[in-house]
C-alpha positions as CSV (number, residue, x, y, z in Angstrom):
1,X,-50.7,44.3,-175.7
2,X,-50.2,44.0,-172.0
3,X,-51.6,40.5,-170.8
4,X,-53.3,41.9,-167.7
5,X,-55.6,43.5,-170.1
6,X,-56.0,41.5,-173.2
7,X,-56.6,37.6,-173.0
8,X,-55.7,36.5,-176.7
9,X,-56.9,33.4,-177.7
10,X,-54.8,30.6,-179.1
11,X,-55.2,30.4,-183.5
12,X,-57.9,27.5,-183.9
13,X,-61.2,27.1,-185.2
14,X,-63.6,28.9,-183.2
15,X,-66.1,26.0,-185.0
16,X,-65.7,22.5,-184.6
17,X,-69.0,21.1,-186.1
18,X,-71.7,21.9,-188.5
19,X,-75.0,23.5,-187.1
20,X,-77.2,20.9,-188.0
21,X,-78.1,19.9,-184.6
22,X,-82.1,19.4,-184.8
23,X,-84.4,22.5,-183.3
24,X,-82.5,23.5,-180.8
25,X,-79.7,24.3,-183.3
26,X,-79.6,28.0,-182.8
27,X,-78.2,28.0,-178.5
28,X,-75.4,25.9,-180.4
29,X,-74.5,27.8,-182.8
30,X,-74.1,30.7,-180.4
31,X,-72.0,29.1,-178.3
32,X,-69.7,27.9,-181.2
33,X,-69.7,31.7,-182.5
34,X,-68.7,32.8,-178.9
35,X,-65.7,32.3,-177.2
36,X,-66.1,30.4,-173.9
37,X,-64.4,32.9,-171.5
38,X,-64.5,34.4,-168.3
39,X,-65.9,37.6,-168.7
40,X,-63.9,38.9,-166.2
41,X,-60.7,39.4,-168.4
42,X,-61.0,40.9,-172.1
43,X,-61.1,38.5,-175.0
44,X,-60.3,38.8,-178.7
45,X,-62.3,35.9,-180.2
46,X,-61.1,33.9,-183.5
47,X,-63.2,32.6,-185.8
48,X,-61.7,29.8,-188.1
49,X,-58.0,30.8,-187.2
50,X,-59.2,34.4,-188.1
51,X,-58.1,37.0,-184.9
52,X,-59.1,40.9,-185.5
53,X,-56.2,42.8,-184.6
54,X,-53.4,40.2,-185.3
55,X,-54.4,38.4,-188.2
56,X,-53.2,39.7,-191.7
57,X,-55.3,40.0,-194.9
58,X,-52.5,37.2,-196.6
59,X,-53.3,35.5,-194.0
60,X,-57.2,35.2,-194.4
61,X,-56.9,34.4,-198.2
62,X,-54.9,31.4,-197.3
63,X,-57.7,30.7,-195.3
64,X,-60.9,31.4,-196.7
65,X,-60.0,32.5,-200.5
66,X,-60.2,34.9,-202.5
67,X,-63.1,37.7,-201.6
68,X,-65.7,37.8,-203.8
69,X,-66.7,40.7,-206.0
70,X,-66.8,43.6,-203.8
71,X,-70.6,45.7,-203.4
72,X,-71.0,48.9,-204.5
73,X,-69.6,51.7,-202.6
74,X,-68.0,48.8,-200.3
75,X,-64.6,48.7,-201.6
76,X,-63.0,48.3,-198.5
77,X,-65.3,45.3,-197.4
78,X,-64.2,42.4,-198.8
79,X,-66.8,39.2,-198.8
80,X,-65.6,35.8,-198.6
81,X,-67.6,32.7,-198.8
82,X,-68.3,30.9,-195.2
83,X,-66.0,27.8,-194.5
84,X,-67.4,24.4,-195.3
85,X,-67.9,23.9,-191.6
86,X,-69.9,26.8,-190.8
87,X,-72.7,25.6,-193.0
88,X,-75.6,27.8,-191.5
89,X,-73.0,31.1,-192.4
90,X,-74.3,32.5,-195.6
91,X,-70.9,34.6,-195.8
92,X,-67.7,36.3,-194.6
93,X,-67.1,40.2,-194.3
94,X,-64.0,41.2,-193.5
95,X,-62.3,44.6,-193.1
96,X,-59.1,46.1,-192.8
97,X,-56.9,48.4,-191.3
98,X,-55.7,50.4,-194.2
99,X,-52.3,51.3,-192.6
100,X,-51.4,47.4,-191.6
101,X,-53.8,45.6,-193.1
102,X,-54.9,43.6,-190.3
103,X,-58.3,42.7,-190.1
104,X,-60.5,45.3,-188.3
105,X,-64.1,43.1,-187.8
106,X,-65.4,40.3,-189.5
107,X,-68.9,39.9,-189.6
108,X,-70.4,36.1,-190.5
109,X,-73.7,36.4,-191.9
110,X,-76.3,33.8,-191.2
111,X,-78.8,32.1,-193.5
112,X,-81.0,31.9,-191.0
113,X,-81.7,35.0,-188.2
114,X,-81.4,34.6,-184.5
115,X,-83.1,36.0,-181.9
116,X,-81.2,39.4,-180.4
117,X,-82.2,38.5,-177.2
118,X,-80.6,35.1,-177.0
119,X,-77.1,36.8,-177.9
120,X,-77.5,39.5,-175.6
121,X,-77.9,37.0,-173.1
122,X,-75.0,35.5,-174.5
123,X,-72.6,38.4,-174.9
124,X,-73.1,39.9,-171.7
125,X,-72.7,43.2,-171.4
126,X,-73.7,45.8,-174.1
127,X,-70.9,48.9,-174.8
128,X,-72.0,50.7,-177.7
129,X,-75.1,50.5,-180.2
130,X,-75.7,52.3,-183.9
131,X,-77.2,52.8,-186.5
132,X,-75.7,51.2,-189.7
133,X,-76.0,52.3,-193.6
134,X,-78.1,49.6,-194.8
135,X,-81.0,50.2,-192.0
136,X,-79.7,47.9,-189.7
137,X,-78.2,48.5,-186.2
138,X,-75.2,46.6,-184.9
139,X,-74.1,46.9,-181.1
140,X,-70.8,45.6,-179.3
141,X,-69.9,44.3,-176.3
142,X,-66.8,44.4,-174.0
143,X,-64.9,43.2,-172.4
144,X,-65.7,40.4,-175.1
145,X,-65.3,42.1,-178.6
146,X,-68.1,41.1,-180.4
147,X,-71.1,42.0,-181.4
148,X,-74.1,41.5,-183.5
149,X,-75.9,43.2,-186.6
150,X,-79.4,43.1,-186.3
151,X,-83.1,44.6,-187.7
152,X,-86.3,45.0,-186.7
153,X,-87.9,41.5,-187.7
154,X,-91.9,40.1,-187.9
155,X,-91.5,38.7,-185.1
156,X,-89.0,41.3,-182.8
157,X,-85.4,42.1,-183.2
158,X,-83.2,39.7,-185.4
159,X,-79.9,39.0,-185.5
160,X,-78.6,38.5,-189.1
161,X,-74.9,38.3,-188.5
162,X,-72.3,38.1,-185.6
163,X,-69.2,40.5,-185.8
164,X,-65.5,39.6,-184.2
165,X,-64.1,43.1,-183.4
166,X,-60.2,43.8,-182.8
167,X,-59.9,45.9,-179.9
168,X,-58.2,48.7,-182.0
169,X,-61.5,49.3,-184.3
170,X,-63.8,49.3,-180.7
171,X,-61.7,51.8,-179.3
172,X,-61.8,54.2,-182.8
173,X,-65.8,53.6,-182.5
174,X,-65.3,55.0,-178.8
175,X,-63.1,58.3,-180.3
176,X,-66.2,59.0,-182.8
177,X,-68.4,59.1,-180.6
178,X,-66.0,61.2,-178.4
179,X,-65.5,63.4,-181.3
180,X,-69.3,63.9,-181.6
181,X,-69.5,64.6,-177.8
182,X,-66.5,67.1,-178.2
183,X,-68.0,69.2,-181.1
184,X,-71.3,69.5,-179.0
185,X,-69.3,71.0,-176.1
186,X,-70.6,67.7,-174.0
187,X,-67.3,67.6,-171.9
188,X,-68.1,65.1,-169.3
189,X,-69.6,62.7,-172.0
190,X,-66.5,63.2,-173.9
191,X,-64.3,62.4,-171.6
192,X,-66.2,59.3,-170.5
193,X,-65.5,58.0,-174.4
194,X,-62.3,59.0,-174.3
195,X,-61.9,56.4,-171.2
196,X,-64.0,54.2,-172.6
197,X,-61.2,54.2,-176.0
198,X,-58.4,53.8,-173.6
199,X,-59.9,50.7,-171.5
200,X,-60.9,49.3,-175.1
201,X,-57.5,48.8,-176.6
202,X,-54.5,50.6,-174.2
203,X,-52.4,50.2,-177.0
204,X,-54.1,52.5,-179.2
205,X,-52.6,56.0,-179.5
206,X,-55.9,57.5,-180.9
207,X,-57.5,57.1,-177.5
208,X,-54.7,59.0,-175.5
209,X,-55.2,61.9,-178.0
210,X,-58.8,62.1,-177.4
211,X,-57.6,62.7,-173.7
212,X,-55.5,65.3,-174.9
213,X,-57.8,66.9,-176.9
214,X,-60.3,67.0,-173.9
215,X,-57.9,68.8,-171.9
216,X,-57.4,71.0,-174.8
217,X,-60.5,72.3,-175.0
218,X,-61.0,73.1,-171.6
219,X,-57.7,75.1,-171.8
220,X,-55.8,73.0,-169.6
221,X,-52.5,73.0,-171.8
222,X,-50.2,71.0,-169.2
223,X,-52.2,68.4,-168.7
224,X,-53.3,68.3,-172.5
225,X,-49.0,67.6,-173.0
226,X,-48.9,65.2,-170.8
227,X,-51.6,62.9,-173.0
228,X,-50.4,63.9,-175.6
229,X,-47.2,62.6,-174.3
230,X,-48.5,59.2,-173.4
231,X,-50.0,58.7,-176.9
232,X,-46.6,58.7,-178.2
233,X,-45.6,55.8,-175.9
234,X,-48.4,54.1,-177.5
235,X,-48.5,50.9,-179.5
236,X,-49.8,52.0,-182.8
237,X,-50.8,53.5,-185.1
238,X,-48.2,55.6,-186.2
239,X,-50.3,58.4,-188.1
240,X,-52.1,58.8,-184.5
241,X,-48.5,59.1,-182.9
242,X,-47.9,61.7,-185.6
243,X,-51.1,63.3,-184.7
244,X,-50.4,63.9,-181.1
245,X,-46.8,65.1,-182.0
246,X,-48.7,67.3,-184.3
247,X,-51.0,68.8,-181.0
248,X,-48.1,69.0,-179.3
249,X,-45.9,71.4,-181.8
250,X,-49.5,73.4,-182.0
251,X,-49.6,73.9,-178.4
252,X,-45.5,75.0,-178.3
253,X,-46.2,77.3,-181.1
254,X,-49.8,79.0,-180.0
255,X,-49.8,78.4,-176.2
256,X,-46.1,78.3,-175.1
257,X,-44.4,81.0,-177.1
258,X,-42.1,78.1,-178.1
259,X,-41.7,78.3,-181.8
260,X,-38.7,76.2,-181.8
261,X,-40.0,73.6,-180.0
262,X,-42.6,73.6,-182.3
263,X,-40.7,73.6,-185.0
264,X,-38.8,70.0,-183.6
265,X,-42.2,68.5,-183.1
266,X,-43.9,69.3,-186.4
267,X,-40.5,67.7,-187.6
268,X,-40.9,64.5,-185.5
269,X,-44.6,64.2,-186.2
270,X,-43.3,63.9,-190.2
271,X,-40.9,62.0,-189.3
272,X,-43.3,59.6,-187.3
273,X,-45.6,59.7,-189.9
274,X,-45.0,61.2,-193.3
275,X,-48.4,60.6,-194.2
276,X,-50.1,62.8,-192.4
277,X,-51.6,65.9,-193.8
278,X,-51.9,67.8,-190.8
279,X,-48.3,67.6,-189.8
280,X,-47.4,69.3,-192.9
281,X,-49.7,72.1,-193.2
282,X,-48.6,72.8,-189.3
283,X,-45.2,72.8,-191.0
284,X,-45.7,74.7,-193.8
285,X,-47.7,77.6,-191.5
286,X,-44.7,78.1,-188.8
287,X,-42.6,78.3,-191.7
288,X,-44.6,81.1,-193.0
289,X,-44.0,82.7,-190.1
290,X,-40.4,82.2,-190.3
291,X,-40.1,84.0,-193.5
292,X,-39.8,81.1,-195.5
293,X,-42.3,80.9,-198.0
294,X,-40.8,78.6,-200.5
295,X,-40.4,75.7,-197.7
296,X,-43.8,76.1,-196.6
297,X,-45.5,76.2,-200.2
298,X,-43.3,72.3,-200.3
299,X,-45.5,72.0,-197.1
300,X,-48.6,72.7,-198.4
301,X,-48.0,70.6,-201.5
302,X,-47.4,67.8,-199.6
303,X,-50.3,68.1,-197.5
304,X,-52.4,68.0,-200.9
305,X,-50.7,65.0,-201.8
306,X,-52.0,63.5,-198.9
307,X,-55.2,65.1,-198.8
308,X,-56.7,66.7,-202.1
309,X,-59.7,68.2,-199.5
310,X,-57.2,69.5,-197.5
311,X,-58.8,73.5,-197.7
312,X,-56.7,74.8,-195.8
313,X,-53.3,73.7,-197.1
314,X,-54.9,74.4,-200.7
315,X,-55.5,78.7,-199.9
316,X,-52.2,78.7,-198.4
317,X,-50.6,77.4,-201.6
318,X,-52.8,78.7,-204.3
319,X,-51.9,82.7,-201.9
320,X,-48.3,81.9,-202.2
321,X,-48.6,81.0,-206.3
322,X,-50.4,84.4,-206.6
323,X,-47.9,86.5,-204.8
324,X,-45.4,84.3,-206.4
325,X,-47.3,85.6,-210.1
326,X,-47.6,82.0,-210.9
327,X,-51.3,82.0,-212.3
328,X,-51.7,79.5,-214.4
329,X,-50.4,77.2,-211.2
330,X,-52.7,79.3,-208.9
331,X,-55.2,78.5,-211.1
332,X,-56.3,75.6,-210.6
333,X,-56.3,75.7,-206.8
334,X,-58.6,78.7,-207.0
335,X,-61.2,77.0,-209.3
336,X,-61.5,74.4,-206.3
337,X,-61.5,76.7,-204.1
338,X,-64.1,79.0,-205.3
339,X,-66.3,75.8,-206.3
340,X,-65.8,74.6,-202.3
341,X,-66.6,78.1,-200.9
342,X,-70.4,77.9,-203.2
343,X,-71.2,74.9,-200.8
344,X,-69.6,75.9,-196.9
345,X,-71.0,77.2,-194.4
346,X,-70.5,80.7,-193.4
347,X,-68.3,80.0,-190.5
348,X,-66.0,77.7,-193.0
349,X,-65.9,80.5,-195.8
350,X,-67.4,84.2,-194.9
351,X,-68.6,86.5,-197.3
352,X,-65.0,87.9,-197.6
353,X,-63.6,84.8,-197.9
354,X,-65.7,83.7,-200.8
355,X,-65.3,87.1,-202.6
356,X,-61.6,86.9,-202.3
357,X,-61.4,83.3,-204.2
358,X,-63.8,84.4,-207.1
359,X,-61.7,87.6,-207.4
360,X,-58.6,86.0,-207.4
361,X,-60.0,82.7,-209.5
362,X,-61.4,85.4,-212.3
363,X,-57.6,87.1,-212.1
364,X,-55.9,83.6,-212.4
365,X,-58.6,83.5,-216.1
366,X,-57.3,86.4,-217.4
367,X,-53.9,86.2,-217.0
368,X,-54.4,82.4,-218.6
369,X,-56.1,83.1,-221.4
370,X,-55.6,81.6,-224.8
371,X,-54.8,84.9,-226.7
372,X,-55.8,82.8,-230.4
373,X,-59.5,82.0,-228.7
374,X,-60.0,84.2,-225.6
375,X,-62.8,82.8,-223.1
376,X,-63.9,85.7,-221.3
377,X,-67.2,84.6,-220.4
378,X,-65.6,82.5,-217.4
379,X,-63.5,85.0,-215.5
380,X,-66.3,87.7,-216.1
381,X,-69.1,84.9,-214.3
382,X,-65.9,84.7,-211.5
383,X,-65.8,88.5,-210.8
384,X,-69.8,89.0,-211.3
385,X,-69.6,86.1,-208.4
386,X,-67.1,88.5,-206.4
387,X,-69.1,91.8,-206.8
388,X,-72.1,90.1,-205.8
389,X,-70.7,89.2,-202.3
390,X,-69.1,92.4,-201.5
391,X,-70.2,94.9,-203.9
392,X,-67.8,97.8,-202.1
393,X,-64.4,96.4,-203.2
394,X,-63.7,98.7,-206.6
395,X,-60.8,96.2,-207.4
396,X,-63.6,93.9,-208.1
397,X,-65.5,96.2,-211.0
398,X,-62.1,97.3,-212.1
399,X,-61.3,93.7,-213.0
400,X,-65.1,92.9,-214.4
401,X,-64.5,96.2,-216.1
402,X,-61.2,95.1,-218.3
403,X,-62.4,91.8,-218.5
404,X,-65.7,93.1,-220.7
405,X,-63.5,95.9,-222.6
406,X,-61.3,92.7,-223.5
407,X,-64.9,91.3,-224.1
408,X,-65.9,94.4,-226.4
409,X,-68.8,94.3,-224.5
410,X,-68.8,98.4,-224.0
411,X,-71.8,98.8,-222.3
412,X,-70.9,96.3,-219.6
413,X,-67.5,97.5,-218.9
414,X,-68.6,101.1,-218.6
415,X,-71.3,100.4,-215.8
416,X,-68.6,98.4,-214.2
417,X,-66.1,101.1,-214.1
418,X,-68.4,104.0,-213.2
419,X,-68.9,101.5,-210.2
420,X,-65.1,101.2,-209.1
421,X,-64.4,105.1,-209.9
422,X,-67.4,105.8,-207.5
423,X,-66.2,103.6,-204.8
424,X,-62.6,105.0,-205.7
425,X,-62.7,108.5,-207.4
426,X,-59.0,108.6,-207.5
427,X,-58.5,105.0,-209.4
428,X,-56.2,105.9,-212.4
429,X,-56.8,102.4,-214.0
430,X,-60.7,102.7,-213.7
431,X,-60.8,106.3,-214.9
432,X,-58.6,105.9,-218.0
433,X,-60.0,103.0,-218.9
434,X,-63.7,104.4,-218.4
435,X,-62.3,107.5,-221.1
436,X,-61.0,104.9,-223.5
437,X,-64.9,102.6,-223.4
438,X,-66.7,106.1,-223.6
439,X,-64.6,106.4,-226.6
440,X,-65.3,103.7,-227.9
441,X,-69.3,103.8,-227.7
442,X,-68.7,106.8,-229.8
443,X,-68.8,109.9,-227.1
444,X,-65.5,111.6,-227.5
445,X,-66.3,114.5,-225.2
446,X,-67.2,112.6,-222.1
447,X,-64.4,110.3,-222.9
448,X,-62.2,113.5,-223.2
449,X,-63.1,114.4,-219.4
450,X,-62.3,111.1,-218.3
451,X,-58.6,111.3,-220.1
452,X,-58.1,114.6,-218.8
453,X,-59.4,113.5,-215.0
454,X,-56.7,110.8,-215.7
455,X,-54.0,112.7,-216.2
456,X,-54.3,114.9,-213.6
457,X,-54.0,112.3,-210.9
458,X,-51.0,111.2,-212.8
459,X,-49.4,114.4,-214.4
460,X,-46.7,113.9,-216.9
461,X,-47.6,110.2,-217.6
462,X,-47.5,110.1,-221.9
463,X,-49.3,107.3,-222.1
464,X,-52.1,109.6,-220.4
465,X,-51.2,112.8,-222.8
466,X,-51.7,110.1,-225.9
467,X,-55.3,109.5,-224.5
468,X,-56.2,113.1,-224.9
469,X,-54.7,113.6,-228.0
470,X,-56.5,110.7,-229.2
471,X,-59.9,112.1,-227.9
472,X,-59.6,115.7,-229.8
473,X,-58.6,113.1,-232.8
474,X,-61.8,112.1,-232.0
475,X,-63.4,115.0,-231.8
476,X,-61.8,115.8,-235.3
477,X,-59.5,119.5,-233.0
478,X,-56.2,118.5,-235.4
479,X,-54.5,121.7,-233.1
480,X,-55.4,119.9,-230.1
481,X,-54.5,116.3,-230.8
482,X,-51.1,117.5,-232.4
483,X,-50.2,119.7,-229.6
484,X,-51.0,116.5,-226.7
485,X,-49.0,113.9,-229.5
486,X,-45.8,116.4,-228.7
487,X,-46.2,117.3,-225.2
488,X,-46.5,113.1,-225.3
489,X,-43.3,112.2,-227.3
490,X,-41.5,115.1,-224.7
491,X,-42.6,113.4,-221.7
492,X,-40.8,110.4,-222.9
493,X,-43.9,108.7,-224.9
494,X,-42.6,105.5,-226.2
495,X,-45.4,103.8,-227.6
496,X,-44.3,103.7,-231.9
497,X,-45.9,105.2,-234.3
498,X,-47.4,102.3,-236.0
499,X,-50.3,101.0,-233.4
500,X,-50.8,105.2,-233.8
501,X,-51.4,104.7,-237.1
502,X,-54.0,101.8,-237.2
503,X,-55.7,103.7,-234.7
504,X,-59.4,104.7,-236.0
505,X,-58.9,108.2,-234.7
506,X,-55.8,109.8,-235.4
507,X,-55.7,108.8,-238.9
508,X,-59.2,111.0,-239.4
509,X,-56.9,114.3,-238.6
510,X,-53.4,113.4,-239.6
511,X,-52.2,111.7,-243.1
512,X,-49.3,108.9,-242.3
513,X,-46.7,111.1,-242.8
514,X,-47.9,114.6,-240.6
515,X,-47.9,111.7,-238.2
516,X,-44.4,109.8,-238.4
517,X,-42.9,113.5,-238.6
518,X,-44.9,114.3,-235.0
519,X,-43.6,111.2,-233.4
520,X,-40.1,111.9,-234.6
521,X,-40.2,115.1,-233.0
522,X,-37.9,115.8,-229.4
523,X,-38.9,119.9,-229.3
């Protein structure tokens, strides 16, 4: 970190006495917990040897211990107990930086609360305040990087523990709130964090893409490069690097016409950073484009890896397993998906959207089902979700209608096929399949139409001829049904004789052998 900017104190106790020193103890105290700088230059105060930013978490185990048990929900705040010295420090929080694990902030808690005002006056000059889980509020200062938590006391605002920040973590408080400012369309404000990020730790990529992004979104392309650009002559961290090498492919591929340079930067983002999500799914979409499906579903998986919420990497794969007719794979995918569509907002998942992954979730059932003890209840609740959002796509009640006849629910699966065959009069699946229900809930004359309707938007198919012959079976016409088995067997019917056999129709007119000799016949 350039010295012009940063003035890092040397690796010694920040404490050099116990705070024990009569009424006054607290302006003492203070003054041991802050560093005794100019405030003209930047400072990274230590505490105990401890320096956010630089120090590693080996490092502050050899010094303090081991943490203590962590809180709930606070795995990544680790407690320590206060040194020996610092004997009005109830405790030691530390964080980390996940990727290095250096420490982020360190908070010391006191036993006893201080006055807010007093450090204020202390600190100097206030960059950034808000609002914390717990109730509390903290604020930080710069160009000193510390700050305080406090609450709302009896007797005013209370300080209950002082925080040593490393200039990386201010400046990554400074993005969210850019971040914030960005997704209100609050440009100027946004900007002005995205400064504020820079000045906070120059090293830190993260704040030269927050420039970049600014530009971005106010369509300035060129100048958005050129950030992006500087980011990766940033310090750290190398996912951020990877993220503005990521922008920059983006822009190549949607703004310059420049696939190919895309394609080279999506590569060196990976390379750069292999963990980050977003540089794979970017990947794995240009390949789509380039006709390369297989290398972009490797893409998409790896994305996941990274980032099992990743949505968007998830419907590109679970499409390609689909296409690719691998259900039970798909499967999965569109489970989570369809669950995730229940809870987003309309602009995250439209109505279309959210049909689609029930549709496809309830397709993904049937073609997964345990043939010995068939569930049909769950892709039947997936399409009943489907029809419900779009109630015009007759795919959708075809489905819901095979899924009940596999059901044996008749009833169901004939109001669901009269619905596709009246949003598609010419569906061939939906008619047949409506003849061989009707059939089945014992009217053989209606289910007759339906065969014959069938047939005539498919002529010569024998599976088709079968259907009728097994209707006048029905209807107990032996001339009929034998005349439809032959015209059947000439058009090429293929289907054996037994299933005819077991049939509860065609045996009513036809003894096993009249059968057998019908089936046999090519004249």
């Amino acid at each position: 970190m350039p010295n012009t900017m940063i003035i890092t104190p040397a690796r010694k106790p920040a404490f050099k006495m116990k705070f024990n020193h009569g009424p006054f103890f607290g302006g003492i105290f203070i003054s041991l917990l802050v560093a005794a700088f100019p405030l003209q230059a930047a400072e990274v105060p230590s505490f105990f040897g401890i320096t956010p930013g630089s120090t590693t978490r080996a490092e502050v185990e050899l010094l303090l211990g081991e943490p203590m048990p962590s809180p709930a929900g606070k795995v990544q705040v680790f407690e320590y107990q206060a040194p020996a010295d610092a004997v009005d420090a109830a405790k030691v929080a530390v964080s980390y930086f996940q990727d290095t694990q250096e420490v982020s902030r360190l908070d010391v808690f006191l036993k006893t609360p201080l006055a807010a005002e007093s450090l204020r006056a202390e600190f100097g000059r206030r960059s950034l305040v808000q609002d914390r889980e717990d109730g509390h509020k903290e604020e930080f200062y710069y160009p000193r990087y510390q700050g305080f938590i406090f609450r709302a006391g009896e007797t005013g605002e209370e300080a209950v523990a002082i925080v040593f920040l490393s200039p990386r973590l201010l400046s990554d408080l400074f993005v969210n709130r850019f971040n914030v400012c960005l997704g209100k369309k609050e440009f100027e404000q946004a900007r002005l964090e995205a400064e504020k990020a820079r000045l906070a730790d120059p090293d830190n990529a993260e704040g030269f893409v927050a420039q970049g992004r600014y530009f971005y979104a106010l369509k300035d392309y060129d100048q958005s490069l050129a950030w992006f650009g500087k980011a990766l002559s940033a310090g750290y961290p190398a996912v951020s690097k990877s993220k503005a090498q990521t922008w920059v492919g983006f822009i190549h591929r949607h703004h310059k016409n420049s696939p190919e340079a895309a394609l080279k930067a999506f590569q060196a983002a990976i390379v750069l950073s292999s963990s980050y999500a977003p540089a794979h799914y970017q990947m794995g979409d240009l390949l789509l484009d380039k006709k390369d499906p297989d290398g972009a579903a490797a893409e998409f998986s790896k994305a996941l890896e990274i980032d099992p919420k990743y949505t968007q990497a998830r419907l590109k794969l679970a499409d390609y397993l689909y296409d690719k007719k691998q259900f039970a794979k798909a499967l999965e995918h569109y489970e989570t998906l369809s669950l995730w569509s229940e809870n987003a907002t309309p602009s995250e998942a439209p109505d279309n959207l959210k049909a689609r992954l029930h549709f496809r979730h309830g397709y993904c059932l049937m073609e997964s089902i345990n043939e010995l003890a068939p569930d049909y209840g769950k892709p039947i609740a997936a399409f009943e979700r489907a029809v419900k959002i779009d109630p015009r796509a007759d795919i959708f009640y075809e489905n819901l209608g095979y899924a009940y006849e596999q059901k044996g629910d008749w009833a169901n699966a004939e109001q669901a096929y009269l619905k596709s065959t009246g949003l598609k009069p010419d569906s061939v699946f939906s008619t047949r399949h409506l003849g061989i229900v009707l059939l089945e809930l014992g009217r053989p004359q209606e289910a007759l139409a339906r065969a014959e309707k069938a047939l005539s938007l498919v002529p010569g198919k024998p599976e088709l001829m079968m259907d009728i012959a097994r209707c006048h079976a029905a209807l107990k016409k032996k001339g009929p049904a034998r005349d439809w088995i032959r015209r059947a067997v000439q058009a090429g019917y293929s289907g054996g004789g037994d299933g005819l056999l077991l049939d509860p129709y065609f045996p009513l007119v036809f003894d096993e052998k009249e059968l057998r000799k019908l089936l046999e016949r090519k004249s």
